[in-house]
C-alpha positions, 0 to 999 in steps of 0.5 A: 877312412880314419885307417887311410889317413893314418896310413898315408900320414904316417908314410905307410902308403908311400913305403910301398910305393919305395917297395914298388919303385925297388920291384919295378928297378929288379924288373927293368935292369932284369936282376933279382933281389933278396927279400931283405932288400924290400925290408929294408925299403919298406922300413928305412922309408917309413923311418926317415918320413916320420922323423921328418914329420917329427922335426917339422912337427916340433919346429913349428911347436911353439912350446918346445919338446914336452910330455905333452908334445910327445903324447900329442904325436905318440903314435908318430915317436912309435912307428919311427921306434919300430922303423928304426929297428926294423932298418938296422935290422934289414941293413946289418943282414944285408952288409955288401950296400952298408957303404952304399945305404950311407949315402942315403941315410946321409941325404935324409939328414941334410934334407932335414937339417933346416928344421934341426933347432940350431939358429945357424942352421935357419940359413939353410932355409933359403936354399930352395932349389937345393932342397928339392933337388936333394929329395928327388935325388935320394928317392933315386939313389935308394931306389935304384942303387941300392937295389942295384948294387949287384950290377953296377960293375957289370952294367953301369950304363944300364944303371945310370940311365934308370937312376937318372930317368928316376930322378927326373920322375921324382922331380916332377913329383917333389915339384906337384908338392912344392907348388901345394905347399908354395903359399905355407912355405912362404908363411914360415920361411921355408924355400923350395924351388917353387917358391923361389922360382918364377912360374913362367920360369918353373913350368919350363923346367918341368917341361925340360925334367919331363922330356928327359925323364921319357927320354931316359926312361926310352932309352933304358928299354931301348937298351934291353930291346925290351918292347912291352916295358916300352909300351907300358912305359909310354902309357905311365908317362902319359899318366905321370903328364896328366895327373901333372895338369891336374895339380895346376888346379886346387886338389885335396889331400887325397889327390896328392897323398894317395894318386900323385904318390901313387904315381909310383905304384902305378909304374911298378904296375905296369913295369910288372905287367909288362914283365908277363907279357 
């Protein structure tokens, strides 16, 4: 048990999960990726999610940075090392989406700098919406563009509608955990689009983010008359809705850091299995 834990607080879990949403893009856009390509999936997201945990981590330590601070959370400061490296290594071997993993790396900071200890910053707390907004699109961006890279000169439709579908699917996700962590937001000041909307208001928008997430996500097979990605896809959606009622009641830390993430995991599965067939 002590061994999942630290898997899934330090973002190893949900790594793989990037890694599975990377396949499950090769997969649907039919395209073949190199090795290096999943490395740098793998590390870049283990990277970013540590040192956010970090930022958090310090801005809510009263104490400021510390020896003991740093021996506190020391096997946090040591997989964000060993990311890190592992990042520049995979990018620097991959130099055609240099230009494009810019982009990515560039949303992660904006997505950190509320908790960046500079007073003017603290504004940006308040931009809720955006901040929700800015995780699922970069969750989409480095799981289909980079990816995709080969592609976009030649199928860009293709691309666009996956991208968009992903967004959708991550929305949905990013939004089961702003509603978890709605009340400790609001505690500490923090926005998101939970705590800044109406809940009448935010079950309507995930109902319209789900219905065009099928939508696209019918669409993209549609546009490779690809009938058993179709029919994995309508059994995952499924899923993704239900597992979506089951957030609506109280659930534990297991519920949200190993099934909802595990969403991803299980439609790179079934994208996989469909592939067989």
């Amino acid at each position: 048990m002590r061994l999942l834990h630290f898997i899934l607080s330090h973002s190893i879990f949900i790594a793989l999960c990037a890694v599975g949403l990377c396949y499950q893009t090769s997969l649907l856009l039919h395209i073949s990726n190199d090795r290096f390509i999943y490395g740098f999936i793998f590390f870049s997201t283990i990277c970013s999610y540590n040192f956010y945990w970090l930022l958090s981590k310090f801005y809510f330590y009263n104490d400021g940075l510390s020896l003991h601070f740093v021996k506190k959370h020391v096997s946090f400061f040591i997989i964000f090392s060993i990311a890190l490296l592992s990042t520049s290594y995979f990018l620097f071997a991959l130099p055609a989406i240099i230009p494009y993993a810019f982009i990515g790396i560039i949303s992660t900071l904006l997505y950190s700098l509320p908790l960046w200890p500079f007073p003017f910053l603290k504004k940006l707390q308040r931009l809720g919406f955006f901040k929700t907004l800015l995780l699922a699109f970069t969750w989409a961006y480095v799981t289909t563009i980079v990816p995709a890279v080969s592609l976009l000169a030649t199928d860009f439709v293709a691309v666009f509608i996956l991208f968009a579908a992903r967004f959708c699917f991550m929305l949905l996700l990013c939004i089961i955990f702003d509603k978890r962590d709605m009340a400790l937001d609001k505690t500490h000041g923090l926005h998101s689009l939970a705590t800044d909307t109406a809940s009448v208001k935010l079950d309507i928008i995930i109902n319209a983010v789900f219905v065009i997430y099928f939508l696209m996500g019918l669409l993209l097979r549609f546009h490779f008359n690809d009938k058993p990605q179709m029919f994995a896809f309508l059994i995952t959606g499924a899923i993704v809705w239900y597992v979506y009622t089951l957030s609506r009641k109280t659930q534990g830390y297991l519920f949200y850091y190993f099934l909802v993430d595990g969403l991803m995991l299980v439609t790179a599965g079934a994208s996989y299995l469909a592939g067989l067939i």
